[in-house]
Structure formats: C-alpha cells, structure tokens
C-alpha positions as CSV (number, residue, x, y, z in Angstrom):
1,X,94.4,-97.8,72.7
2,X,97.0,-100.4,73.8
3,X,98.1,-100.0,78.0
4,X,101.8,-101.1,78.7
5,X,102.3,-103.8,80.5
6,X,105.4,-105.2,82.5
7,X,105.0,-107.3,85.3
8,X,107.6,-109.6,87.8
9,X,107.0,-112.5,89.6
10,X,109.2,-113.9,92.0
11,X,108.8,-117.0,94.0
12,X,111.3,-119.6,95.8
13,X,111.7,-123.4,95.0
14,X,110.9,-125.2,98.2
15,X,113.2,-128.2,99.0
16,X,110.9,-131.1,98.2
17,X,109.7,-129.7,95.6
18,X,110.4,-129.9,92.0
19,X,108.1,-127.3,89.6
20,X,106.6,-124.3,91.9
21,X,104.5,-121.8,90.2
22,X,103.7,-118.3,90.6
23,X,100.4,-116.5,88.5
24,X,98.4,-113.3,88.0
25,X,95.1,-112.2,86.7
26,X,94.6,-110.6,83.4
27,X,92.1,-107.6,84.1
28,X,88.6,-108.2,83.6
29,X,87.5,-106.6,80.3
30,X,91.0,-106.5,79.2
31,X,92.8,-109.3,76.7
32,X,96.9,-109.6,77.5
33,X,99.2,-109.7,74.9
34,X,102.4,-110.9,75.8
35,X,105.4,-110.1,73.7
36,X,108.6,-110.7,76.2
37,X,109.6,-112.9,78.6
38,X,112.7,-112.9,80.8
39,X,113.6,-115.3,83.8
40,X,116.3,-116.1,85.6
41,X,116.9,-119.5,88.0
42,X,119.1,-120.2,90.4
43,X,119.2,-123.7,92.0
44,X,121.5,-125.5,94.3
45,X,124.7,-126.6,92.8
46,X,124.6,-130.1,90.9
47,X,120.7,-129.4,90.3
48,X,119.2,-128.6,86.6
49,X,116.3,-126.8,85.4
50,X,114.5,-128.8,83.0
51,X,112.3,-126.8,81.8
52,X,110.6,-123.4,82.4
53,X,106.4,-123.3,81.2
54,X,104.4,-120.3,80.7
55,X,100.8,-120.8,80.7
56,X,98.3,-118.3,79.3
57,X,94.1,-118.8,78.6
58,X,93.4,-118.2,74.7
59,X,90.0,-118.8,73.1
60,X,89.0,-120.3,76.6
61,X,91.6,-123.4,75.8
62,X,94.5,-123.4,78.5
63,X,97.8,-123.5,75.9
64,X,100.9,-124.5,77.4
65,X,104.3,-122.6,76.1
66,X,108.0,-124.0,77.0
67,X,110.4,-121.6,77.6
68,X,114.0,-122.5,77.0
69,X,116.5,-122.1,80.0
70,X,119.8,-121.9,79.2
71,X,123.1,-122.6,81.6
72,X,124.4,-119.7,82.8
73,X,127.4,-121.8,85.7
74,X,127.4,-121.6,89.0
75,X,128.2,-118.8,91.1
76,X,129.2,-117.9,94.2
77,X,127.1,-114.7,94.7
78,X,123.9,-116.2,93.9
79,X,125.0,-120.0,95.8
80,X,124.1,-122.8,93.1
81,X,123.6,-122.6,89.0
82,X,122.0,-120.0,87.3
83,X,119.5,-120.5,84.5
84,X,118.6,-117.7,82.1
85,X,115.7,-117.6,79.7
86,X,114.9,-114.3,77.4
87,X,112.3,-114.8,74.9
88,X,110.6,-112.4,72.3
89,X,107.3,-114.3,71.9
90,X,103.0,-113.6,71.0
91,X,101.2,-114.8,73.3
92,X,97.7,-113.9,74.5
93,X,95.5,-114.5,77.5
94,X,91.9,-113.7,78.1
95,X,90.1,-111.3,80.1
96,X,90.2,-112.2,83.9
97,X,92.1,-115.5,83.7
98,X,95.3,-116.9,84.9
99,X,99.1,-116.4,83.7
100,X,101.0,-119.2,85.0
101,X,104.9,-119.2,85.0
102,X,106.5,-122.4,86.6
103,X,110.3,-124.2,86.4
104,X,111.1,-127.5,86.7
105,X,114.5,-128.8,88.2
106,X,116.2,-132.4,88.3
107,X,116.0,-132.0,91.8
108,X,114.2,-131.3,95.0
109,X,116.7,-131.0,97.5
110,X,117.7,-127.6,98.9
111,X,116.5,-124.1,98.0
112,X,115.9,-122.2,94.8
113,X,114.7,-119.1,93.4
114,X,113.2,-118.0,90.4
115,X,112.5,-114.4,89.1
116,X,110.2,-113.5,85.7
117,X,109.7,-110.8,84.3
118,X,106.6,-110.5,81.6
119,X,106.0,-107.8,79.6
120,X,103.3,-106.7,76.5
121,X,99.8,-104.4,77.0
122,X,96.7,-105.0,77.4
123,X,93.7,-104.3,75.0
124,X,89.8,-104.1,74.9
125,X,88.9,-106.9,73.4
C-alpha cells in the first residue's frame, strides 16, 4: 500500500553563489513517486532565476528535470523578486538515493532564499 509523502526543503542562496542545492534520501526499501512540486524564490532585486532543476535516480540513471519559474515582481515584504514554480509531474527515485532540488540565478551578489515543497508516496518496489 502506497505511504503519503510531502516533504519541504529550504535553503538560502549564498552571495557568491549562483545554483545552491538542498537533497534527501528516499528510504531504503522504498521507491518515491513524485507527483507535485511547488517552490518559491526570492532573490535580490535586479537578479533572475534561470532556471530551477529537480533531480531524482530512476533505473540507476541520474535524470535531470527543469522546473519552470515564473515571475512573480518584486516585493517589499519578501526584499527582492519572487519566483514561483507549481508543477503536477511523475517522477520516480529509487530506493536510498538522492532527490536534488537546486535554482539557478543571473546573479551572485547578495542573498536569496528558496523554499520547495515535494510531495507523492512511497512504494515497495
């Protein structure tokens, strides 16, 4: 029987750095099915996010999936721009390997933050 899963992951953009990363670990003895994912970026006004990337372990071949952010303007309670992605997808991930969710802005200067939220269940392979 399938086990809910929803997870978040939440992890700042260091100035100097342009595509930071946060992961977890599928349970051993348990395949991930992933059928949502939500994120919201903020970066320092006048930056952009390029691109967001979530990467999952199928088959044992590391796949690579693009998430599209969109512009959401700047705003003065977050500080800079706000980028918002909300995807229905189907992704899997093996037992006991690595979900990767990174973003990548035009710019390395100053402070960001990103929040994800994943969510699907888990099943005995």
């Amino acid at each position: 029987m399938p086990k809910p899963l929803q997870t978040q992951l939440s992890f700042p953009i260091p100035a100097g750095v342009n595509a930071p990363n946060a992961s977890f670990t599928v349970p051993a003895g348990k395949r991930l099915v992933i059928e949502h994912v939500s994120a919201i970026v903020v970066v320092p006004t006048g930056q952009r996010v390029l691109f967001m990337q979530l990467n999952t372990v199928a088959g044992g071949t590391l796949v690579f999936h693009f998430l599209k952010a969109e512009s959401i303007g700047s705003s003065t309670s977050t500080g800079g721009e706000g980028y918002l992605s909300s995807q229905t997808v189907k992704l899997y991930a093996d037992p006991s390997t690595e979900v990767l969710v990174s973003a990548n802005r035009s710019d390395s200067m100053s402070t960001g933050q990103v929040t994800v939220a994943i969510s699907g269940y888990l099943v005995t392979p």
